[in-house]
C-alpha positions as CSV (number, residue, x, y, z in Angstrom):
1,X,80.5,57.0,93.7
2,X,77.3,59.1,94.4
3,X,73.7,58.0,93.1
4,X,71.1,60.2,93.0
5,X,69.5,58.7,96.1
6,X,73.0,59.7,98.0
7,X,72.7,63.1,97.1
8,X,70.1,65.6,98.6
9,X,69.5,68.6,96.3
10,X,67.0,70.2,98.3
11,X,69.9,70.7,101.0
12,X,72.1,71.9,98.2
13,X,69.6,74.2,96.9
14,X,68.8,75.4,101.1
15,X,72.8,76.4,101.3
16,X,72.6,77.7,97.5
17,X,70.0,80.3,98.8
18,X,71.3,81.2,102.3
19,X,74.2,82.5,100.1
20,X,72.5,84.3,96.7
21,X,69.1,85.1,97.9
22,X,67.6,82.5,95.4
23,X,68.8,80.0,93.4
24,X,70.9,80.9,90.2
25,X,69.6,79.3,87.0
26,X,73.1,77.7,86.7
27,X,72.5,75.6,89.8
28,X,69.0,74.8,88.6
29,X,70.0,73.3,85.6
30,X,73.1,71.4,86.9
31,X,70.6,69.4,89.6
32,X,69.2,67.5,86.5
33,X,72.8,65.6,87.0
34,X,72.7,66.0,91.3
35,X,76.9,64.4,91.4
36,X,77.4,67.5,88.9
37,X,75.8,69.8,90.9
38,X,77.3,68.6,93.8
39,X,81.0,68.9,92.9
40,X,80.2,71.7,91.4
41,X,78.5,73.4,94.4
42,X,81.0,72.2,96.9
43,X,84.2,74.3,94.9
44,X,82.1,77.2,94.5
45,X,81.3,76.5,98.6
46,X,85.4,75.6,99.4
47,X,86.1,78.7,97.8
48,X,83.2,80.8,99.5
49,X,84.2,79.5,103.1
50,X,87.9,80.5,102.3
51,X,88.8,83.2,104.5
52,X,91.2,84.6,103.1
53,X,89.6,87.1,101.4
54,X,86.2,88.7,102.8
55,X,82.7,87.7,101.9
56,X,82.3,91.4,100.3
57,X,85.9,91.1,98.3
58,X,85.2,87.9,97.2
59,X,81.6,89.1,95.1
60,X,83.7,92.6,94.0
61,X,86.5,90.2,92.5
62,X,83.4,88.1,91.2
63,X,81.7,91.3,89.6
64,X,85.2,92.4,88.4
65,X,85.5,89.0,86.5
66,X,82.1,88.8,85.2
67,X,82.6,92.2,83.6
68,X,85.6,91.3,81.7
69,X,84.0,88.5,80.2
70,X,80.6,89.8,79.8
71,X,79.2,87.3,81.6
72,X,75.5,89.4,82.3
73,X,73.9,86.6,84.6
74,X,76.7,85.8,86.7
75,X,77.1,90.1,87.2
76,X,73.4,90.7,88.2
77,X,73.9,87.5,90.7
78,X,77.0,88.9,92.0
79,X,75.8,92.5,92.2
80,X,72.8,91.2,94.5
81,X,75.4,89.2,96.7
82,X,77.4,92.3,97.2
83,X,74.8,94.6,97.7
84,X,73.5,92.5,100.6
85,X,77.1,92.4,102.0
86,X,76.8,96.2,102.2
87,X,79.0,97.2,99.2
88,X,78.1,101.0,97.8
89,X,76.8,101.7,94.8
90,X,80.5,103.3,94.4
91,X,82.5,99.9,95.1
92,X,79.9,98.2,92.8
93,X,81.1,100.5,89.6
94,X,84.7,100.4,90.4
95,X,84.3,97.0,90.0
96,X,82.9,96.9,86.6
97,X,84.7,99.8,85.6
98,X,88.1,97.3,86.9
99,X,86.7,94.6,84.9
100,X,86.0,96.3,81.9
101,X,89.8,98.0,81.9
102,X,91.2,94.4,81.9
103,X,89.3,93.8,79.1
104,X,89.9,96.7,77.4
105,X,93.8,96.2,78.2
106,X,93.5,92.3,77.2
107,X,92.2,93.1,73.5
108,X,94.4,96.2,73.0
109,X,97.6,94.2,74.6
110,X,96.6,91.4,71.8
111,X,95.6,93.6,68.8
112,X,98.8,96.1,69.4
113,X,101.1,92.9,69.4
114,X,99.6,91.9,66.2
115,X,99.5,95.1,64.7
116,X,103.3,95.6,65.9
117,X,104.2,91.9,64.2
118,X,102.4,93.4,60.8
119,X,104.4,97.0,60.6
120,X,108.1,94.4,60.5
């Protein structure tokens, strides 16, 4: 198991802002407990070095996501990241406009259902 002593967090926090420009207040928080912010960092770094998707797609799928659940922090961080991997201005709102069309969908697929249960 990992002590603090095993565990460099100024090398975390190095790769951290090669990747987001700066260092999310998520990650800042999580190095109080460094073998948290380690496992933590290394899935968000397996899925980041997974190619099967590009660098760009990855952060519109990541602003999609964040719009759905209104997440405002992890949007403005993932609208930075895309910017710098040259999305448009134009890819940037589709992708909030996709997110916020699941989330529309996802409340009226659940309220309709209700609603449709309540007329029987």
């Amino acid at each position: 198991m990992n002590t603090k002593e095993d565990i460099n967090v100024d090398e975390i926090f190095q790769k951290i802002e090669n990747y987001f420009g700066f260092i999310p207040k998520i990650f800042q928080v999580l190095a109080e407990n460094p073998a948290t912010l380690k496992a933590y960092y290394e899935k968000v770094e397996a899925i980041n070095n997974n190619d099967s998707l590009s660098p760009l797609t990855k952060e519109l799928v990541a602003i999609g996501a964040a719009s759905t659940i209104g997440a405002e922090h992890c949007l403005l961080t993932h609208l930075k990241v895309a910017k710098a991997f040259g999305a448009t201005h134009d890819q940037l709102l589709l992708a909030i406009l996709m997110g916020a069309l699941i989330a529309e969908t996802d409340a009226l697929a659940k309220s309709l259902r209700v609603y449709e249960d309540f007329k029987e």
